[in-house]
N, CA, C and O of each residue as an XYZ file, in Angstrom:
312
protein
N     -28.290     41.601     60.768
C     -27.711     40.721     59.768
C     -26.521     40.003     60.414
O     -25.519     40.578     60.840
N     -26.794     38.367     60.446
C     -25.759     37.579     60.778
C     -24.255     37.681     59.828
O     -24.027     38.011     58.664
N     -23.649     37.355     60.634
C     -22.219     36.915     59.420
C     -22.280     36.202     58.634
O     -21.879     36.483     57.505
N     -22.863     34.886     58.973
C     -23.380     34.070     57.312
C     -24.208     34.485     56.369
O     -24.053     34.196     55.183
N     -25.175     35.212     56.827
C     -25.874     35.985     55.597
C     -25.024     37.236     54.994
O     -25.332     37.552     53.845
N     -23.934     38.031     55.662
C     -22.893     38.975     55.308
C     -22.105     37.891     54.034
O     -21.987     38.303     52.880
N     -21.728     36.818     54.354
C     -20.386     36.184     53.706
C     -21.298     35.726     52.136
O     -20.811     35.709     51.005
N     -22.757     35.382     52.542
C     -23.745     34.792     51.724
C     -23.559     36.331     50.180
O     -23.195     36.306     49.004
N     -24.004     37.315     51.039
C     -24.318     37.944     50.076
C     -23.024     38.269     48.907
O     -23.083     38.251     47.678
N     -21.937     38.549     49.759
C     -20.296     38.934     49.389
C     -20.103     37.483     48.362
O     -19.634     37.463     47.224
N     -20.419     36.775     48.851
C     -19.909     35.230     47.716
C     -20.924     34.954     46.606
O     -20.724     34.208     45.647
N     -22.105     35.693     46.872
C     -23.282     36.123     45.188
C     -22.575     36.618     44.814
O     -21.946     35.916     44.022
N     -21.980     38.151     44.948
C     -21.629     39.363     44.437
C     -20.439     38.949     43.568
O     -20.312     39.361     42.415
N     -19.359     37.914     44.306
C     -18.436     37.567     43.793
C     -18.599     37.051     42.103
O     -18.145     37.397     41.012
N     -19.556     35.991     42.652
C     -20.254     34.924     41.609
C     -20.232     35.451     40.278
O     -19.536     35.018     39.360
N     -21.212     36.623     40.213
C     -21.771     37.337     39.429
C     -20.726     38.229     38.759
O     -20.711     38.739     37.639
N     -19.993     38.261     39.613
C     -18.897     39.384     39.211
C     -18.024     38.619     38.207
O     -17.637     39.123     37.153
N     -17.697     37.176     38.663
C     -16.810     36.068     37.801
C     -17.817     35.886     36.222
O     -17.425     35.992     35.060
N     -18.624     35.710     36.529
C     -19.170     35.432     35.511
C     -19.555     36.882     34.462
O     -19.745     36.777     33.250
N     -19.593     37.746     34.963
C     -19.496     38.979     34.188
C     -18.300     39.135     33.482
O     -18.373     39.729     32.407
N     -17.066     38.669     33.915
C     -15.498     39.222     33.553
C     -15.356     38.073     32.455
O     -14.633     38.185     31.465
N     -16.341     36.661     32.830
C     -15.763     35.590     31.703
C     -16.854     35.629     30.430
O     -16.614     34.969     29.419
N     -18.035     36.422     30.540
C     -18.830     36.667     29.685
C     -17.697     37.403     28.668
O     -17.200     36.964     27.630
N     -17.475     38.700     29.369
C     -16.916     39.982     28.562
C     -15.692     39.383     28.024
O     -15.362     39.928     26.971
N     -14.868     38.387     28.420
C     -13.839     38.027     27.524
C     -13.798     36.911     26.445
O     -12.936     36.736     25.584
N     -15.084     36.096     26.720
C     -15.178     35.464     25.596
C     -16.504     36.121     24.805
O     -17.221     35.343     24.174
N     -16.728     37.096     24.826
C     -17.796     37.605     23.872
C     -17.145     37.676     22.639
O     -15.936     37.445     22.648
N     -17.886     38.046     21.198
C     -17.376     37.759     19.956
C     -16.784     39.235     19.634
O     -15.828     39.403     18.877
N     -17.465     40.277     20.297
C     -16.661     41.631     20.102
C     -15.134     42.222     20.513
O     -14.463     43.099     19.969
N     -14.842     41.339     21.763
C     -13.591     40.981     21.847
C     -12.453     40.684     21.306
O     -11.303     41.118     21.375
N     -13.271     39.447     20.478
C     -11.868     38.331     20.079
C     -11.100     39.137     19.015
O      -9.933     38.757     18.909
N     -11.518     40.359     18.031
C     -10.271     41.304     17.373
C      -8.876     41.640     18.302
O      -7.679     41.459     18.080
N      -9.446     42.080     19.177
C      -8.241     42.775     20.049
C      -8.005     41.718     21.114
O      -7.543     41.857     22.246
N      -8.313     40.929     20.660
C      -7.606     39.556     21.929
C      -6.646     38.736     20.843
O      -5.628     38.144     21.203
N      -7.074     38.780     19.570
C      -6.560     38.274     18.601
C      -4.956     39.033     18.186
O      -4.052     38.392     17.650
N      -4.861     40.375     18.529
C      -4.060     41.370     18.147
C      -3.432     41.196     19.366
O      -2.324     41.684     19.148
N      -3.437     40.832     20.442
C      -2.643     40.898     21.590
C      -1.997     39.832     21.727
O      -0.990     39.781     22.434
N      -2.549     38.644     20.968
C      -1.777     37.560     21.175
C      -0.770     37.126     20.079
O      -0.052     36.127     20.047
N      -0.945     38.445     18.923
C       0.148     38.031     18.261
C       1.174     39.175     18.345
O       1.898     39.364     17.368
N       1.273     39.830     19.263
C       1.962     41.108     19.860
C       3.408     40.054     19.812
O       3.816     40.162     18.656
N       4.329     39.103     20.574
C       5.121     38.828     20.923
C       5.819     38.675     19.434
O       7.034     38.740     19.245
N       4.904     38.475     18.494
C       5.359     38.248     16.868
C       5.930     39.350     16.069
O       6.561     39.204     15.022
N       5.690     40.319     16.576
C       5.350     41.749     15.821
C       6.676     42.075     15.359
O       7.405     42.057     16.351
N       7.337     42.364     14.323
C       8.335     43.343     13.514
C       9.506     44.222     15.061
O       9.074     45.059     15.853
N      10.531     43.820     15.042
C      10.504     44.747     15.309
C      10.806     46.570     14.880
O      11.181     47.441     15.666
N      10.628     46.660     14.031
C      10.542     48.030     13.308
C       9.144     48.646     14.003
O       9.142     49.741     14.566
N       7.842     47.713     13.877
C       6.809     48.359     14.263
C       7.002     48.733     15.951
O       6.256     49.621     16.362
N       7.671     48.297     16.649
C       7.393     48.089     18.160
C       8.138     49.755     18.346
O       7.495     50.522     19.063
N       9.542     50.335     17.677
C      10.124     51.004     17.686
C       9.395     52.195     17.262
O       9.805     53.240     17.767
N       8.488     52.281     16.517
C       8.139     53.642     15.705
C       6.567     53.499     16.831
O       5.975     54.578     16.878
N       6.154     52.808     17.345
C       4.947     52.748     18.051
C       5.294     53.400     19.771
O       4.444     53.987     20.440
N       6.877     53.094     20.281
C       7.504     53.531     21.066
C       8.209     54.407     21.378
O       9.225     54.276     22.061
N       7.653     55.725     20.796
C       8.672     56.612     20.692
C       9.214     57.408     22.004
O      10.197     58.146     21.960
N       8.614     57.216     22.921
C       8.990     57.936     24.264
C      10.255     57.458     24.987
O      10.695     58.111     25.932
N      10.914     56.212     24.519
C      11.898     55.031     25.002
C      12.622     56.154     24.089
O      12.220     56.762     23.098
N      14.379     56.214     25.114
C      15.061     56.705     23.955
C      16.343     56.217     24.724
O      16.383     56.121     25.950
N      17.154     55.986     24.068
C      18.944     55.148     25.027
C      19.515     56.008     25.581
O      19.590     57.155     25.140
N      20.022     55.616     26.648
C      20.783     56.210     27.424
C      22.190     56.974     26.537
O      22.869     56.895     25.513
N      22.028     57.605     27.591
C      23.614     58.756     26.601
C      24.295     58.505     27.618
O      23.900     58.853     28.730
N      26.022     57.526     27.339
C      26.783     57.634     27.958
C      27.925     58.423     28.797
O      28.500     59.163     27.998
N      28.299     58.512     29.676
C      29.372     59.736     30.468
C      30.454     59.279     29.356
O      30.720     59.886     28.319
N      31.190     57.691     29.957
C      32.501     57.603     29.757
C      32.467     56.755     27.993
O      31.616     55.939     27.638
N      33.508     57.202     27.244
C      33.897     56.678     26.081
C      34.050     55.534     26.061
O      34.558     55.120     27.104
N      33.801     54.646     25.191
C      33.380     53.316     25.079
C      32.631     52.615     26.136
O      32.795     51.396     26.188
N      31.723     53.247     27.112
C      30.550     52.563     27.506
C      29.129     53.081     26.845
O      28.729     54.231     26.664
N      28.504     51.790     26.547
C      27.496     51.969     25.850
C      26.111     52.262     26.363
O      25.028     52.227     25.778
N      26.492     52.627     27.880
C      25.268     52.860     28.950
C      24.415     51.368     29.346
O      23.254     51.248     29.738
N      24.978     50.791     29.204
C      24.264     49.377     29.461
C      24.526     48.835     30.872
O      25.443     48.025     31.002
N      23.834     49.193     31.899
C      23.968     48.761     32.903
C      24.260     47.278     33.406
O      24.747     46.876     34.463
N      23.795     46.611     32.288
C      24.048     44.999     32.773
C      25.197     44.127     32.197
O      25.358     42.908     32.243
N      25.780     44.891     31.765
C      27.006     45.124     31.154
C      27.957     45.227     32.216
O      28.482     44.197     32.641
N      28.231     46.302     32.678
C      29.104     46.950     33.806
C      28.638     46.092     35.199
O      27.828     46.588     35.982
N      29.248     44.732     35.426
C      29.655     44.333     36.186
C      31.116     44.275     37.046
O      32.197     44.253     36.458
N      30.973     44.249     38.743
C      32.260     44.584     39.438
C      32.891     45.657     38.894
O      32.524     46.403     37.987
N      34.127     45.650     39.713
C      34.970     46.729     39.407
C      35.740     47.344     38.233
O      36.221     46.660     37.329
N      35.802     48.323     38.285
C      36.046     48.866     36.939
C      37.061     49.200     36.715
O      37.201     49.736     35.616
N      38.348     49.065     37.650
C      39.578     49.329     37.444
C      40.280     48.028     37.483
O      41.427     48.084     37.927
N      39.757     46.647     37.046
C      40.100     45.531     36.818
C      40.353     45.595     35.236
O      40.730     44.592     34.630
């Protein structure tokens, strides 16, 4: 087996493969949970919080920092 018939077969496989992934995402059994994902950025946030329960805030060392790292810029004895 030549290399062009190697690259031949690898660029079917591809083909087929593209067209398998764009079948499965526009199929009609899909579009519920494609529908639900795209209105994710909309969502409550109350629901995002009670759906997330493993996230929990940092517990601060020092008194009046709120653990917020992006907060605590430079030096701290300024």
């Amino acid at each position: 087996m030549d290399t062009g018939t190697f690259r031949g077969i690898i660029t079917f496989l591809l083909i087929v493969a593209f067209l398998g992934i764009t079948w499965w995402a526009y199929s009609r059994r899909r579009k519920p949970d494609f529908d639900e994902a795209a209105n994710l950025p909309f969502a409550e946030e109350d629901e995002q919080l009670t759906r997330d329960s493993s996230a929990s805030p940092r517990s601060s060392s020092e008194p009046g920092d709120n653990g917020d790292s992006r907060t605590n810029k430079g030096d701290r004895n300024t």
